[in-house]
DRENLUMZA-534502 format. One record per residue: x, y, z of N, C-alpha, C in turn; residue number from 1. Coordinates in pm, 1 decimal. Each point is the difference from the previous one (the first is absolute). Layout:
% residues N
pt nu=X | nv=Y | nw=Z | cau=X | cav=Y | caw=Z | cu=X | cv=Y | cw=Z | num=NUM
...
This chain:
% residues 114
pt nu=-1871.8 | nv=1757.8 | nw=1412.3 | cau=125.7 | cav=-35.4 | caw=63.2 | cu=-26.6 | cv=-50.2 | cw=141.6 | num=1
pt nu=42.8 | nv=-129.3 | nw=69.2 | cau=-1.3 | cav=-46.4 | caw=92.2 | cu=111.2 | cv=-37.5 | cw=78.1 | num=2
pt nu=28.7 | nv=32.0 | nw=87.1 | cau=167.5 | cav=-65.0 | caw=133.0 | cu=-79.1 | cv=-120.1 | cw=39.6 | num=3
pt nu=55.1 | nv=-64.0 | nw=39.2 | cau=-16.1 | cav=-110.2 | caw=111.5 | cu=119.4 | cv=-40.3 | cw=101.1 | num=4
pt nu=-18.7 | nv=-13.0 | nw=87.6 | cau=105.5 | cav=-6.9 | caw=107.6 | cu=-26.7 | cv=-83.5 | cw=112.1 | num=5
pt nu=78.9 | nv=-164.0 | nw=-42.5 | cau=-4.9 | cav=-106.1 | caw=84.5 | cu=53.1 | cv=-1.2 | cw=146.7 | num=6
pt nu=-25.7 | nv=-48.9 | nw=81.1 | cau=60.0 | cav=-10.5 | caw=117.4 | cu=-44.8 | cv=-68.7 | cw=46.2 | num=7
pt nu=103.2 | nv=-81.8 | nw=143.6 | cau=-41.5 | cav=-144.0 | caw=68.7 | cu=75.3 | cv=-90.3 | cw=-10.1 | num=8
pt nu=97.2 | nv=-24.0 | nw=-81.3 | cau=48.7 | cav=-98.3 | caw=-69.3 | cu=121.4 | cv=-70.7 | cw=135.9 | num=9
pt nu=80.9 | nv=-123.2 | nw=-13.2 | cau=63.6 | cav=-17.0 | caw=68.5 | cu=59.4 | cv=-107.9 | cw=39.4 | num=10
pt nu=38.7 | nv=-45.6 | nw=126.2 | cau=40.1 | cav=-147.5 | caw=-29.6 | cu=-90.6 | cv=-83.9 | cw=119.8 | num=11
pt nu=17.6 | nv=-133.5 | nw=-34.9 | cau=-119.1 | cav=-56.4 | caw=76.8 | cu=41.4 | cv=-130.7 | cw=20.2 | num=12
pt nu=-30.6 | nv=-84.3 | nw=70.8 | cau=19.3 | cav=-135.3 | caw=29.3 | cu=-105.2 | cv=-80.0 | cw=-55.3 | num=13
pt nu=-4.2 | nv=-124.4 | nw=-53.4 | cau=-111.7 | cav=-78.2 | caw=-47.6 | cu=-87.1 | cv=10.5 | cw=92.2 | num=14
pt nu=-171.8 | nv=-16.6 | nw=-96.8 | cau=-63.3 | cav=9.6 | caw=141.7 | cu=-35.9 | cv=97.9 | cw=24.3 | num=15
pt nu=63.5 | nv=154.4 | nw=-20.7 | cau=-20.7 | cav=117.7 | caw=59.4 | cu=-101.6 | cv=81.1 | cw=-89.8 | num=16
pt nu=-9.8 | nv=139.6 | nw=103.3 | cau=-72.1 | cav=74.7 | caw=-125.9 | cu=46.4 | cv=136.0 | cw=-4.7 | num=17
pt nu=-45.5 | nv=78.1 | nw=-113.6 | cau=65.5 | cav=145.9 | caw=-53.9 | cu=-154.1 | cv=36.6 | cw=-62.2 | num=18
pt nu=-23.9 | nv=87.8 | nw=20.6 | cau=-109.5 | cav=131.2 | caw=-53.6 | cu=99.4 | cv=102.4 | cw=-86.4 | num=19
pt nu=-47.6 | nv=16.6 | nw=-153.8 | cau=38.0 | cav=67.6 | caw=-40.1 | cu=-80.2 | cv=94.7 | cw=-65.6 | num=20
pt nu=63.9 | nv=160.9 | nw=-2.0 | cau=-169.1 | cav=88.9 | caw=-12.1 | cu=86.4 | cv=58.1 | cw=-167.8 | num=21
pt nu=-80.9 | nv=82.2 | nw=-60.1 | cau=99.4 | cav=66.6 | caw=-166.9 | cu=-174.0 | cv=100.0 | cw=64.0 | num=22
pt nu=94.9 | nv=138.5 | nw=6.8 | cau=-109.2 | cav=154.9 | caw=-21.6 | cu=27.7 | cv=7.2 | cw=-155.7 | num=23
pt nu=-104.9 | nv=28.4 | nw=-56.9 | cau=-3.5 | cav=116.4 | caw=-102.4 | cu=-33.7 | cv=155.5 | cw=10.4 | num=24
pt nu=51.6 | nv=71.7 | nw=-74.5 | cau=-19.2 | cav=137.6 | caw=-44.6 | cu=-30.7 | cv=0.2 | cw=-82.7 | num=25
pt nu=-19.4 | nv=142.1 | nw=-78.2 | cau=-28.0 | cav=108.0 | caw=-125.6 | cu=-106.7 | cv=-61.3 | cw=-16.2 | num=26
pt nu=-35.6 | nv=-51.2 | nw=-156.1 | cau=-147.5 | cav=41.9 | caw=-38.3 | cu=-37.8 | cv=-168.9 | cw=34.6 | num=27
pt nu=-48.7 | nv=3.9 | nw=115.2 | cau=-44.9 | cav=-102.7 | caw=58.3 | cu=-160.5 | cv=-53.5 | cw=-36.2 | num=28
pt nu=-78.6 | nv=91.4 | nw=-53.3 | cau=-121.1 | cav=-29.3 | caw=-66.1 | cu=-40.5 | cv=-75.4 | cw=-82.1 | num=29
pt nu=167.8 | nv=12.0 | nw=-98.3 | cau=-9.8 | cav=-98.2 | caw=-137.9 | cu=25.3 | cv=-124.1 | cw=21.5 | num=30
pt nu=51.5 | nv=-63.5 | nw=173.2 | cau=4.4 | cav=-129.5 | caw=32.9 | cu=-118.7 | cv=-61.7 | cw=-7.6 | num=31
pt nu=61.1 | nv=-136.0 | nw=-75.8 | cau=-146.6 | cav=-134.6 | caw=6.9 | cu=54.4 | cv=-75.2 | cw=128.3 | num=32
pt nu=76.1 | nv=-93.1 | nw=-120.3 | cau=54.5 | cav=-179.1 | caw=98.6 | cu=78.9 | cv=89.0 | cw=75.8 | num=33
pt nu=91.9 | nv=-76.1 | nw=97.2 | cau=89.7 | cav=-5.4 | caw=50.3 | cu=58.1 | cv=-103.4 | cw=66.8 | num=34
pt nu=106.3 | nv=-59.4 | nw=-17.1 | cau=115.4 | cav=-75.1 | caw=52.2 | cu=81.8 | cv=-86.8 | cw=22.1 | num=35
pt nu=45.1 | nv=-92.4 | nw=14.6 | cau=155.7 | cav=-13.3 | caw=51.3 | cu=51.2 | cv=-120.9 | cw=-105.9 | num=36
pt nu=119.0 | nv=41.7 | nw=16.0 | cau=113.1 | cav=-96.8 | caw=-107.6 | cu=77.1 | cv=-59.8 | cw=82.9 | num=37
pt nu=125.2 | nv=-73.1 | nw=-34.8 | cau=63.8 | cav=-26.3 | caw=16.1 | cu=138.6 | cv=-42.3 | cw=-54.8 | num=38
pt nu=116.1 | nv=44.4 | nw=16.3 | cau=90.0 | cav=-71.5 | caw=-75.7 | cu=121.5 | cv=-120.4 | cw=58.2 | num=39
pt nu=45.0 | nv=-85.2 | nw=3.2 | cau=117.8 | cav=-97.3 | caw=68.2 | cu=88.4 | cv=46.9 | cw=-130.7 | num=40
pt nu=107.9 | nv=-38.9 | nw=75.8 | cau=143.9 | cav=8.7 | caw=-44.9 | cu=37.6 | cv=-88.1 | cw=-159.2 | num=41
pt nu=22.7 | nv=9.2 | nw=-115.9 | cau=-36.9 | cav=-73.4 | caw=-85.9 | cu=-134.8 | cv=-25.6 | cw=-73.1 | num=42
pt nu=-63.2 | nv=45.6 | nw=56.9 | cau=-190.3 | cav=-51.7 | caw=-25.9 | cu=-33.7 | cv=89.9 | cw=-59.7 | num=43
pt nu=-165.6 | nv=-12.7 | nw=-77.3 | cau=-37.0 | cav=117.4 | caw=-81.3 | cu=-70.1 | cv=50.6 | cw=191.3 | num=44
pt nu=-59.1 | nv=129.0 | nw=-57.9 | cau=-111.1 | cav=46.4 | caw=54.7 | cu=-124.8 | cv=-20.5 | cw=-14.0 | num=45
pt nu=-73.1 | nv=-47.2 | nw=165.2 | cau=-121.3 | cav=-82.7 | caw=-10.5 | cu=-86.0 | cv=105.6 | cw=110.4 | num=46
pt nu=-141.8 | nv=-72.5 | nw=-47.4 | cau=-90.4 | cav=66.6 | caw=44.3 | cu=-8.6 | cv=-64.5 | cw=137.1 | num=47
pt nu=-23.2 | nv=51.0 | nw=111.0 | cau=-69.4 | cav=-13.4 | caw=109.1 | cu=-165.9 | cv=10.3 | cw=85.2 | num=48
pt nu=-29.4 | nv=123.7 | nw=-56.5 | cau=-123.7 | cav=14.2 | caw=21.2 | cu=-58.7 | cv=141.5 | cw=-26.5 | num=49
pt nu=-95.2 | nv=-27.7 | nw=-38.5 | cau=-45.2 | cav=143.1 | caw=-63.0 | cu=-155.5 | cv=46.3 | cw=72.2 | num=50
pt nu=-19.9 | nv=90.5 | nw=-63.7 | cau=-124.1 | cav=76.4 | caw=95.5 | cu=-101.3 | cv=93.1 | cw=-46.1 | num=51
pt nu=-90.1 | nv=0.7 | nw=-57.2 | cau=-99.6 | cav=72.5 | caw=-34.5 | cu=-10.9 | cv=164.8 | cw=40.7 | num=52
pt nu=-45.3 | nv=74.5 | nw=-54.2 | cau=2.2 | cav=164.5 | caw=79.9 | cu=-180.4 | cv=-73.1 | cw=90.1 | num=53
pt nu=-18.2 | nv=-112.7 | nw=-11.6 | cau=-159.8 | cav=32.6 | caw=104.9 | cu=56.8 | cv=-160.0 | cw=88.6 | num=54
pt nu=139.1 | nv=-6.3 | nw=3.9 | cau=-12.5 | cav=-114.5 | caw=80.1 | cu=5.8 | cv=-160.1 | cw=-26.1 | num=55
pt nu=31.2 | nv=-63.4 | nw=-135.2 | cau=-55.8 | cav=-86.3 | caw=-29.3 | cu=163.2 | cv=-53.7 | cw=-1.1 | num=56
pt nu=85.3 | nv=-137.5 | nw=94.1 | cau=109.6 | cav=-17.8 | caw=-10.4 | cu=17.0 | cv=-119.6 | cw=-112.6 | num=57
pt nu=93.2 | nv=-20.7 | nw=-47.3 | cau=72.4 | cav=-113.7 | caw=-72.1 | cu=106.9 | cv=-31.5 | cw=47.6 | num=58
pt nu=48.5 | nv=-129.2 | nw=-37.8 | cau=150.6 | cav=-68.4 | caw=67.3 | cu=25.3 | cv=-92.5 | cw=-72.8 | num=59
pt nu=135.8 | nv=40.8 | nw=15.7 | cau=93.1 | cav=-107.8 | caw=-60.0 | cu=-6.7 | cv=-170.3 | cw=27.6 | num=60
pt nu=-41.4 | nv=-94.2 | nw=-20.9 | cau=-30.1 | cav=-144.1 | caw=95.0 | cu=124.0 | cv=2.5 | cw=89.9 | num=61
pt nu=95.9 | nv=14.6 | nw=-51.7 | cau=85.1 | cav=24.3 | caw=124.2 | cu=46.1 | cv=40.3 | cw=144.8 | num=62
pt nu=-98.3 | nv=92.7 | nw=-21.7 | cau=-6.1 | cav=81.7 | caw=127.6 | cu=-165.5 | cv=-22.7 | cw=62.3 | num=63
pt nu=-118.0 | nv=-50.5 | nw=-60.0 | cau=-92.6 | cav=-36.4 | caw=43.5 | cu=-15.3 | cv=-50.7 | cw=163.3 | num=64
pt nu=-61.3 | nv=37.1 | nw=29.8 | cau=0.5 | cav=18.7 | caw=181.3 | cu=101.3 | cv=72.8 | cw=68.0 | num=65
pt nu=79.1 | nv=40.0 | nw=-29.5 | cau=99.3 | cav=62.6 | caw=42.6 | cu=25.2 | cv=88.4 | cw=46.8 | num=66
pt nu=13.7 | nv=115.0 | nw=-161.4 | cau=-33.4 | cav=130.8 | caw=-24.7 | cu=-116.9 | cv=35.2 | cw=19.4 | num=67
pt nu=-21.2 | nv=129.6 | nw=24.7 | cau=-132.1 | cav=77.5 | caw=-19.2 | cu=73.8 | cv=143.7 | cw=-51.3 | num=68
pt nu=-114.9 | nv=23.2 | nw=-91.6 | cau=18.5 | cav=135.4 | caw=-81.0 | cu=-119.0 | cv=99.5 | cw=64.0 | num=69
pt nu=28.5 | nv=92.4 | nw=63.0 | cau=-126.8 | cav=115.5 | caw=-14.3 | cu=91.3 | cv=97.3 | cw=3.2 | num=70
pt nu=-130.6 | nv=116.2 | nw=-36.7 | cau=23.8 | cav=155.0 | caw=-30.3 | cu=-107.5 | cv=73.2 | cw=133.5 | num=71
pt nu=39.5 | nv=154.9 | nw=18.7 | cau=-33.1 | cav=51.1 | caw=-15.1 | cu=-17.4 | cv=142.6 | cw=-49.2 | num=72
pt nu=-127.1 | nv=-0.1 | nw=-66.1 | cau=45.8 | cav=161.5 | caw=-129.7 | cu=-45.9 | cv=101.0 | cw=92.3 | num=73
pt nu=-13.3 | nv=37.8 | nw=114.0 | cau=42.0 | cav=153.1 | caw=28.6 | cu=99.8 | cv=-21.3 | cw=82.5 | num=74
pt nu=110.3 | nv=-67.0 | nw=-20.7 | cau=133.0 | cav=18.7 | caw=37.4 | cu=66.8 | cv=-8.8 | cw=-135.9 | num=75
pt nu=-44.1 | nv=-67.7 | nw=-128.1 | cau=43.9 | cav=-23.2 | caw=-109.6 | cu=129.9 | cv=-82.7 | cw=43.8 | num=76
pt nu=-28.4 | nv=-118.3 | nw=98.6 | cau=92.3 | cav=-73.8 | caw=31.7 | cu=-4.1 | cv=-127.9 | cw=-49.1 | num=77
pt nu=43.2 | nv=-110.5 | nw=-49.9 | cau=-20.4 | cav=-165.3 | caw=14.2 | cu=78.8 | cv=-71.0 | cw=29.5 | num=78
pt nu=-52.6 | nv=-129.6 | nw=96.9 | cau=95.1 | cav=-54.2 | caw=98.2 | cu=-1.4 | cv=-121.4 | cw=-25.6 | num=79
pt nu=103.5 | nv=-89.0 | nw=-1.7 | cau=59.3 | cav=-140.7 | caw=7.4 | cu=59.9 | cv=-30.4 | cw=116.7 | num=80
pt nu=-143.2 | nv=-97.3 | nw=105.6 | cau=44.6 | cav=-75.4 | caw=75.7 | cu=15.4 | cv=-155.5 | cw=-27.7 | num=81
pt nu=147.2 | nv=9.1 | nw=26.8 | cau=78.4 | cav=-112.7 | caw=7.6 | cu=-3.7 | cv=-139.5 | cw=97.3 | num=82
pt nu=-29.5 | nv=-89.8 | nw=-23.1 | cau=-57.8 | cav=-63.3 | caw=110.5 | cu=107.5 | cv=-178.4 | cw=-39.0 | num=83
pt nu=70.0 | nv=-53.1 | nw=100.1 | cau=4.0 | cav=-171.6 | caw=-45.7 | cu=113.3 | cv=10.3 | cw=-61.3 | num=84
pt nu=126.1 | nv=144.9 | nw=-9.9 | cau=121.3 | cav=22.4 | caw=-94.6 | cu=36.2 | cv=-113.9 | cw=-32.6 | num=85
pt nu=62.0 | nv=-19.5 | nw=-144.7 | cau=72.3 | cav=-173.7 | caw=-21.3 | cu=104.2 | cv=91.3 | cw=-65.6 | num=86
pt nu=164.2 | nv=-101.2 | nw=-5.9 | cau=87.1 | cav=89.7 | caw=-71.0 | cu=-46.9 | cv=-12.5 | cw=-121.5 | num=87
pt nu=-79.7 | nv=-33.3 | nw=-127.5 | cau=-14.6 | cav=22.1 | caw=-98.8 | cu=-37.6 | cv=147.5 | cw=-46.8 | num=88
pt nu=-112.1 | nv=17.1 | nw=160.6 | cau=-2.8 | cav=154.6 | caw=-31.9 | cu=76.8 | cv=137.5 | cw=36.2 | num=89
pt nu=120.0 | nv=-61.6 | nw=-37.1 | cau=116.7 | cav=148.8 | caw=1.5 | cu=0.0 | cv=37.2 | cw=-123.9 | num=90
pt nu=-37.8 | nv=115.2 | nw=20.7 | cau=42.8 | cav=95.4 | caw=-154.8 | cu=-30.7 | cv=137.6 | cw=44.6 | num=91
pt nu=23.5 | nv=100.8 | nw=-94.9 | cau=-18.2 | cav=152.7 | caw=-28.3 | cu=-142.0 | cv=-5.1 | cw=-21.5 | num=92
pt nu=-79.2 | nv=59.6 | nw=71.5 | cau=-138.7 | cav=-7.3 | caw=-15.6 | cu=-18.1 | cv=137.6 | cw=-41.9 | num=93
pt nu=-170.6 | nv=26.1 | nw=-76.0 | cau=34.1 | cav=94.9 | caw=-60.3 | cu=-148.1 | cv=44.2 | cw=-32.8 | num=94
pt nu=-29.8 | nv=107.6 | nw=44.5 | cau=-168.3 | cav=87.9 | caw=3.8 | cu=-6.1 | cv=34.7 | cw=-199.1 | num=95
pt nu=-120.8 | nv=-46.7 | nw=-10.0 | cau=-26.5 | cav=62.7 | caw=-134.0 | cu=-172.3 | cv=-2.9 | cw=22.8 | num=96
pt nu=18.5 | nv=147.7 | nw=-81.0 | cau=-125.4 | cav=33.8 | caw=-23.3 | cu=-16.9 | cv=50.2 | cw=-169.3 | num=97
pt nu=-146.2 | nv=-22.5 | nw=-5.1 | cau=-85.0 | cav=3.0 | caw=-144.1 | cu=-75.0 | cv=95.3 | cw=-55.7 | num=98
pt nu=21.8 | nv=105.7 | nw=-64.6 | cau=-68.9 | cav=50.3 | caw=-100.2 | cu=-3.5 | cv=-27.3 | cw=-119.8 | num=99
pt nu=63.3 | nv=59.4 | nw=-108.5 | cau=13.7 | cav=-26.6 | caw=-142.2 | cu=109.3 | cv=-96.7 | cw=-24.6 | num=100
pt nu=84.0 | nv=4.7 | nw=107.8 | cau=128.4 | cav=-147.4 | caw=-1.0 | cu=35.2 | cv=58.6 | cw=185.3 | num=101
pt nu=55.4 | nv=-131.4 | nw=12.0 | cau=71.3 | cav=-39.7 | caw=156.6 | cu=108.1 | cv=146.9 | cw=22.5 | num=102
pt nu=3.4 | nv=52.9 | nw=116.0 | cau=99.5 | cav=75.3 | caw=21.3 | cu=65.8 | cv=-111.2 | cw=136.9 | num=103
pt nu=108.8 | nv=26.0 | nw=53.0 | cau=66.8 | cav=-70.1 | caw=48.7 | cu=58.0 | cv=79.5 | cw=90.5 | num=104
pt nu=60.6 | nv=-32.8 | nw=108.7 | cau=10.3 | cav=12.1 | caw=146.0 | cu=155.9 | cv=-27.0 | cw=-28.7 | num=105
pt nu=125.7 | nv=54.7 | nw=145.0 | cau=116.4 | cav=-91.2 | caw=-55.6 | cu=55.4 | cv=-107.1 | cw=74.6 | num=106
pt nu=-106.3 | nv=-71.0 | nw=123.3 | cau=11.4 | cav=-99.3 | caw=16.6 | cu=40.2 | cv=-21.1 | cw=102.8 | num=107
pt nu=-6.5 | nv=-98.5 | nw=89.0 | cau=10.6 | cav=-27.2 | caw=162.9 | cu=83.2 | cv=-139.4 | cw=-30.5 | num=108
pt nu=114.5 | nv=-43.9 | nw=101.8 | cau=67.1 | cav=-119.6 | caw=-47.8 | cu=-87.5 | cv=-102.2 | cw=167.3 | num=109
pt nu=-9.3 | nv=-95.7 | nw=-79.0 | cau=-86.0 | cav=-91.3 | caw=118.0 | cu=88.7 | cv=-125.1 | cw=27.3 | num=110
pt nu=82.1 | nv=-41.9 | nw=112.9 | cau=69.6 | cav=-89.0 | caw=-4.9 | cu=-58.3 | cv=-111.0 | cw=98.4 | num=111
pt nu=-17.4 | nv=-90.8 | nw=4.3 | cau=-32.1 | cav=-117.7 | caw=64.7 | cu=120.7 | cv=-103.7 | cw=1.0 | num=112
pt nu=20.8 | nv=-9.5 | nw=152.7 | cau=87.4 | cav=-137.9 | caw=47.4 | cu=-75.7 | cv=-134.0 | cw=-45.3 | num=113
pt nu=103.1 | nv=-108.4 | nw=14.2 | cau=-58.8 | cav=-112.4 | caw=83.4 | cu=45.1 | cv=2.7 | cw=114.5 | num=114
């Protein structure tokens, strides 16, 4: 059993930036990957960027240069810095982490102006 608990989220002007951190609890051992989604209003839910338990990031082409994904595991924390906001990227963002399937976080709302 795992919590996750997003925070950071907010509103922003194009251009701007937001750091967003998701802690986990309970049996934090059985974590691999970890992280971030996203959802817009109407849209499915998309991947953002994910993260290895030794470090190794992936990204969405979307967010390529942008974002950065790191962790660190003796805080059992992982963080999404936000970098270059465009309004495309407003949505409910959302910490997931990996053992035997994704547990899920309940989400930080990220709003970007123009």
């Amino acid at each position: 059993q795992v919590q996750l608990v997003e925070s950071g989220g907010g509103l922003v002007q194009a251009g701007g930036s937001l750091r967003l951190s998701c802690a986990a609890s309970g049996s934090i051992f059985s974590i691999g990957a970890m992280g971030w989604y996203r959802q817009a209003p109407g849209k499915q839910r998309e991947l953002v960027a994910t993260i290895t338990r030794g470090g190794t990031p992936n990204y969405a082409n979307s967010v390529k240069g942008r974002f950065t994904i790191s962790r660190d595991n003796t805080k059992n924390t992982v963080y999404l810095q936000m970098n270059s906001l465009k309004p495309e990227d407003t949505a409910v963002y959302y910490c997931g982490a990996n053992d035997a399937y994704w547990y899920w976080g309940q989400g930080t709302q990220v709003t970007v102006s123009s």
